[in-house]
Every structure is written in structure tokens, then in C-alpha cells.
C-alpha beads as a LAMMPS data file, in Angstrom:
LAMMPS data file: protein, C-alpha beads

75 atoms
74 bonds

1 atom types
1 bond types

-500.0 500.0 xlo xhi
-500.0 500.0 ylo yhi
-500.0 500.0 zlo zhi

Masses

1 110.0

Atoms # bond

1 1 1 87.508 169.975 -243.154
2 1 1 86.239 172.196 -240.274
3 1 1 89.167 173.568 -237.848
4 1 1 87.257 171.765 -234.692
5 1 1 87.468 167.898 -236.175
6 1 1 91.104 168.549 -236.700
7 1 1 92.714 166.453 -233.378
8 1 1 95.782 169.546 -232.888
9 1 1 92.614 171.944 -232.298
10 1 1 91.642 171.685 -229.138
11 1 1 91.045 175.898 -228.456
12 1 1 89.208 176.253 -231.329
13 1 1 86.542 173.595 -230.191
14 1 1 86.661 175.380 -226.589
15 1 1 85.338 178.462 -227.432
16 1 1 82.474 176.980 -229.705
17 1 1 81.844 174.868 -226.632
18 1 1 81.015 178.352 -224.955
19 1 1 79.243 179.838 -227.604
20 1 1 76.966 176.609 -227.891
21 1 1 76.706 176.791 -223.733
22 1 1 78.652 173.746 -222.610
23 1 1 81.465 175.678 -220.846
24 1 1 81.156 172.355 -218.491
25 1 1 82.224 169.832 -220.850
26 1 1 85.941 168.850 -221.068
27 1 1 87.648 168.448 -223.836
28 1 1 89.354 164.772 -223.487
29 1 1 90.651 163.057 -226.389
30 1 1 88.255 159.196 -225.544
31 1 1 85.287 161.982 -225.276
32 1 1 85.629 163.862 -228.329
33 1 1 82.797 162.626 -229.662
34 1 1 80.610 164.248 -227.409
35 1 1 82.156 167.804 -227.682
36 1 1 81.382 167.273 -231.586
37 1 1 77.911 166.197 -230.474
38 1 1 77.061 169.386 -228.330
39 1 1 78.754 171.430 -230.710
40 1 1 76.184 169.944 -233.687
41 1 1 73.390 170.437 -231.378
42 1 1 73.739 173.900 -230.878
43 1 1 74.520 174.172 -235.004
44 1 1 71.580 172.696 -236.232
45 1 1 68.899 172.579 -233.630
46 1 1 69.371 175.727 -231.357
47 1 1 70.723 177.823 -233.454
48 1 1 66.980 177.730 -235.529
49 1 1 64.379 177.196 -232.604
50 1 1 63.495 180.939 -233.455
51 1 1 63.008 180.338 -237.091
52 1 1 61.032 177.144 -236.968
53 1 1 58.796 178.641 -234.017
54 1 1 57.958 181.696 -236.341
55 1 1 57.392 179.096 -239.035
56 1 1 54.889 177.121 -236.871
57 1 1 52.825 180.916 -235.917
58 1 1 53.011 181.647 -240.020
59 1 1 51.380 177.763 -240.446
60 1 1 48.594 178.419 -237.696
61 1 1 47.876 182.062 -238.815
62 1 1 47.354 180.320 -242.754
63 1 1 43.449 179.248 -242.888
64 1 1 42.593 176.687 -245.405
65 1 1 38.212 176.477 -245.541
66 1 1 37.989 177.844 -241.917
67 1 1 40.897 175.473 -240.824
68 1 1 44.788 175.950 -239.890
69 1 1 46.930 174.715 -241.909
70 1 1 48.795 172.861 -238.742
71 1 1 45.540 171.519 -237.687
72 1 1 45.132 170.332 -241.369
73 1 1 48.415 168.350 -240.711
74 1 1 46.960 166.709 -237.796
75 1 1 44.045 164.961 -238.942

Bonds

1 1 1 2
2 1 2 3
3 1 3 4
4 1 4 5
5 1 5 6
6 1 6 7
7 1 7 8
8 1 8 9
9 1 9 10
10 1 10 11
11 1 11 12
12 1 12 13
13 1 13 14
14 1 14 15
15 1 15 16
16 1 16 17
17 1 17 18
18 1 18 19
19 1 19 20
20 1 20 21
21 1 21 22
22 1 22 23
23 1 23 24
24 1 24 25
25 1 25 26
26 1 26 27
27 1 27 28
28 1 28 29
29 1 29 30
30 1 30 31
31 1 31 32
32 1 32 33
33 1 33 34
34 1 34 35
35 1 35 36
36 1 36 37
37 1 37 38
38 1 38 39
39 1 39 40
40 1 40 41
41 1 41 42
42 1 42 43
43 1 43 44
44 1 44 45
45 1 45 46
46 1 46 47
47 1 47 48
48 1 48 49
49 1 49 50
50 1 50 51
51 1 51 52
52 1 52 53
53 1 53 54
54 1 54 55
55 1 55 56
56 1 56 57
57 1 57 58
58 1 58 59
59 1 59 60
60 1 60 61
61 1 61 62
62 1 62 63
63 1 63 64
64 1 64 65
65 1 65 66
66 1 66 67
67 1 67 68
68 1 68 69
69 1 69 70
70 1 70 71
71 1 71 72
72 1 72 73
73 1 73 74
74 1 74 75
């Protein structure tokens, strides 16, 4: 189980609240949820904007017969 679900934790779940950018929200114990939401936000979305945008150049820089592959995907 990850330190930050653990209810006795709440420092540990405050400073990945900064490091996700959410210094605003408070951690409250009928909110919780919500500091686990921004916290999986940042883990799994932000965190990979970079890769997946380099992924999308590398798809439109691949030419399949004259086409791109992410044009192929939109027909």
C-alpha cells in the first residue's frame, strides 16, 4: 500500500500535492478523495504529456503510401 492512502499520512500526501501543483488544496479528511484524485492526475496524465506528444510527432513524421500514419487513423 502506498504511504499517501494510509489515513496517519497526511505530510506525505502534502508534499506530492506540491510536486503535482495543487499547493491550494487542503487536506481534510471528508475530501480525501480529491487529494488522491489530483495526486493520480498528475501520476498518470501529466507526468507523460511529453512522451505521448513526442509519440504523436514520431506517428505524423511515419508515411504510409504518401500518407501519415495519424491521418491514416482518421479516416
Amino acid at each position: 500500500m502506498l504511504a499517501f492512502t494510509e489515513p496517519g499520512s497526511p505530510q506525505e500526501m502534502t508534499e506530492l500535492l506540491m510536486a503535482a501543483g495543487f499547493p491550494h488544496v487542503t487536506i481534510i479528511a471528508d475530501r480525501r478523495h480529491v487529494v488522491y484524485e489530483c495526486i493520480l492526475l498528475y501520476e498518470v496524465v501529466t507526468k507523460r504529456i511529453l512522451a505521448m506528444d513526442e509519440l504523436r510527432w514520431g506517428f505524423g513524421e511515419v508515411k504510409v503510401c504518401g500518407v501519415g500514419l495519424l491521418s491514416l487513423h482518421a479516416r
